[in-house]
N, C-alpha and C positions, 0 to 999 in steps of 0.2 A: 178938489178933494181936501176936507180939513186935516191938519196937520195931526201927526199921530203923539198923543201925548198918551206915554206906555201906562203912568200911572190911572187915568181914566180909560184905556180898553181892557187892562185886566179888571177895573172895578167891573167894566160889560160886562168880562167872560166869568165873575165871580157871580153876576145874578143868574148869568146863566143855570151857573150851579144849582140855584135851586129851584129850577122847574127841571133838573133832570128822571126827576121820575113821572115827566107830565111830556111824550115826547113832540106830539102838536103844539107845545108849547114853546116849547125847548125851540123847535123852527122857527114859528113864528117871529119869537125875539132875535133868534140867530139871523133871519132874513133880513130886521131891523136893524143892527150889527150891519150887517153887510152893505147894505144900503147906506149908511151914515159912513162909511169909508169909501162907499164907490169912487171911482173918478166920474164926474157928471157930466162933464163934456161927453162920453162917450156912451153915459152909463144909460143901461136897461139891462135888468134879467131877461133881455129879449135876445132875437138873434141879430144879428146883423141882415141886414134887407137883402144886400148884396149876393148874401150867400147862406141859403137856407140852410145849405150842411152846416154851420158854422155851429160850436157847442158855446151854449150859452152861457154866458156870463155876468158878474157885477164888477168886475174890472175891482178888484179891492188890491191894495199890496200883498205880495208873497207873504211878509211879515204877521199879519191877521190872522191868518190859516195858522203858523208857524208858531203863536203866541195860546192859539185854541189849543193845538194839540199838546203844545206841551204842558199849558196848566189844565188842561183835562185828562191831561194821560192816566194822575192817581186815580181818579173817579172809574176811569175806563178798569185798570188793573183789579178796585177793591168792589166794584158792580157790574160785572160783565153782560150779567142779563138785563139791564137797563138800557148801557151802554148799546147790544145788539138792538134794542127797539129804538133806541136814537137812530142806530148806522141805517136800519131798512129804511125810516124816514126821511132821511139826508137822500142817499141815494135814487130816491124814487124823486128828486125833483129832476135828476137829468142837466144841473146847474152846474158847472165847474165848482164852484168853492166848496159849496154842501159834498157834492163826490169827494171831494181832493178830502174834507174831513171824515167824512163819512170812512175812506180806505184806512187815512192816518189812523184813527179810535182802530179798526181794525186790526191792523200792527202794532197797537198798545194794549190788546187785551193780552191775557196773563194765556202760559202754553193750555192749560186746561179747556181752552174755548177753540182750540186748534180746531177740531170738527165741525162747528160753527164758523170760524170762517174759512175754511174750506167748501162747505157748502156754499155759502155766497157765493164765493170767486166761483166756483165751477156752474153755480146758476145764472149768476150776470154774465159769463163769458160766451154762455150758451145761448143768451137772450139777444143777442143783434145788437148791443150796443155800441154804440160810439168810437174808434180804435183810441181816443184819445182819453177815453175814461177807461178803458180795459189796459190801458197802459198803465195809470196810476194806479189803478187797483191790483195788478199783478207785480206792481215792485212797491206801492207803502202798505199794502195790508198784509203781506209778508214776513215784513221785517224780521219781529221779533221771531217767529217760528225758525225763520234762515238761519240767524245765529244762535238762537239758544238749543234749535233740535235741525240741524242740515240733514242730519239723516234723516227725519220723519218728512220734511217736506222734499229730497229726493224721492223718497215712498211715495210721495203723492204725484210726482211729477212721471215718475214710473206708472203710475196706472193709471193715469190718466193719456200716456204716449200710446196705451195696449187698449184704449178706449175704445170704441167703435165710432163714435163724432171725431170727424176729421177739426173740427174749430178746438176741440181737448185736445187733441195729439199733436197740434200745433204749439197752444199754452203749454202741452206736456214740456216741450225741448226751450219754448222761449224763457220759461221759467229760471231755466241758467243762468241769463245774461244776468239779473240782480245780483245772483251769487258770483258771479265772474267782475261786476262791477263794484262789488265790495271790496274797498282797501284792506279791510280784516279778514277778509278772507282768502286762506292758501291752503283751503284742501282742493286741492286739484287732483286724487287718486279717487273722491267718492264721487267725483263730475265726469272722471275718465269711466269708471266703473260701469255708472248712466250709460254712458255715450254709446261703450263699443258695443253692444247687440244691437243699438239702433241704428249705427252707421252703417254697420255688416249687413241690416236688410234693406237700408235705401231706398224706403218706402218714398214714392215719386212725388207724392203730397208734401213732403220734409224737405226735400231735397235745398230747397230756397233756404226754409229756416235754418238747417243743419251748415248750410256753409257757410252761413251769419255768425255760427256759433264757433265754426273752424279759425273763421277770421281772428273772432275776439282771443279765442284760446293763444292761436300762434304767435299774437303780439305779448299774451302772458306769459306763455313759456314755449316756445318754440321747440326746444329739442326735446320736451317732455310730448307735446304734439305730435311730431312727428315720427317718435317710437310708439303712439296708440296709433295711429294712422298706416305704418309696416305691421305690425301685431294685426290688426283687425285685415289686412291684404296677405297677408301668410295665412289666415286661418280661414279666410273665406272662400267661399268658390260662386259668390254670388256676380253673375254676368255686367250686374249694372255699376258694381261698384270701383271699378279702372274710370269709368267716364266720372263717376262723383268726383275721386281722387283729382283726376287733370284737371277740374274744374275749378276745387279748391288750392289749386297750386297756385295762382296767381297773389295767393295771402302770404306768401313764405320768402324769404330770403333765395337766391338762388343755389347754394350750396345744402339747401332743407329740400326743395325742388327736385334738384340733381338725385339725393339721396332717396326720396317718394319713388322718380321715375325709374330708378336702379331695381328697384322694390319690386315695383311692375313686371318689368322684363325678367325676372328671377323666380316672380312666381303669374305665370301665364295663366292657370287655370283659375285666378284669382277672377 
């Protein structure tokens, strides 16, 4: 792999620039980009023989990806319509690099295009792809929405849990982890808010992801955890939800544990 000399890959990402309003184009160069940084020992935008599943690659350094999104971020913010005819194009190769950019432009457009990429994310998650590009796509094409509007994208993650597609109601609750994974962020009352109707019905589809999310919560704040976890057991009367609880107990301290199971036994008809 040739060595990366920063001042000639931004000169790339600068001609880039200007086939952005040509989006075949725009790949075409971007694929040649990608290619001149592959590692070539390994390299093909092919799959690996070994393992069909395997999502294909150009083996480029993290760095490349990291250098595109951030010097194309303003073009993404001040040409949003442009920008989404890039993203559908990236995306539709199914390549790691072009996804991983394709998400980042995504979480660079400005909050106005939030419906747009909303749409995406809830059409590619529903399309059978890859868990490992629905991974990248549901925490960088987010981003910006996360922080600049938590409320409008718990909205979204809300109706999207009450969805009829069990593969949304899954995204609905995974969509947390980004926000629980963000150091800047400590609203933990609009995450509790989300939570407690969907704990309370314990819908058996959830049940996995919801105690992924118990985990993460308890190591955030444990005794903020397990005063929604007593709250949603005093109010409910739903039969399945003492086995959710025991289940999730093994994520808690023992005197958090102790206090859940006290909870139990106090309100039986829970």
């Amino acid at each position: 792999m040739p060595a990366i000399e920063f001042s000639r890959l931004r000169t790339k990402i600068e001609l880039l620039g200007k086939v952005y309003h040509q989006p075949g184009q725009f790949l075409k160069d971007l694929e040649d980009l990608y290619f001149f940084y592959s590692d070539l020992t390994f390299q093909s935008g092919k799959p690996n023989a070994g393992n069909v599943n395997a999502l294909q690659t150009y083996r480029t350094p993290l760095i490349i990806n990291r250098e595109l999104e951030r010097l194309l971020r303003p073009r993404a913010l001040a040409e949003p319509e442009d920008t989404l005819k890039i993203i559908d194009v990236l995306w539709q190769t199914k390549i790691l690099e072009p996804c991983q950019l394709a998400a980042g432009l995504l979480g660079s457009l400005p909050l106005e295009s939030a419906g747009a990429v909303f749409e995406r994310i809830q059409n590619w998650s529903q399309s059978g792809e890859k868990t490992e590009l629905l991974d990248i796509l549901h925490i960088k094409a987010t981003e910006s929405i996360r922080r600049e509007s938590p409320e409008l994208w718990i909205n979204t993650l809300r109706n999207w849990v009450h969805a009829d597609d069990p593969t949304l109601q899954k995204f609905g609750v995974l969509g947390l982890i980004p926000m629980l994974n963000d150091p800047d962020n400590d609203n933990l009352p609009i995450i509790f808010d989300f939570l407690q109707p969907v704990i309370a019905e314990t819908d058996p589809r959830l049940v996995f992801t919801l105690l992924s999310i118990i985990e993460i919560l308890a190591q955030k704040s444990e005794s903020e955890t397990v005063y929604l976890l007593k709250q949603i057991i005093k109010d409910s009367s739903n039969d399945d939800l003492p086995r959710f609880i025991r289940r999730a107990l093994p994520g808690f301290s023992e005197p958090a544990q102790l206090s859940l199971k006290n909870c139990l036994k106090e309100n039986p008809n829970s």
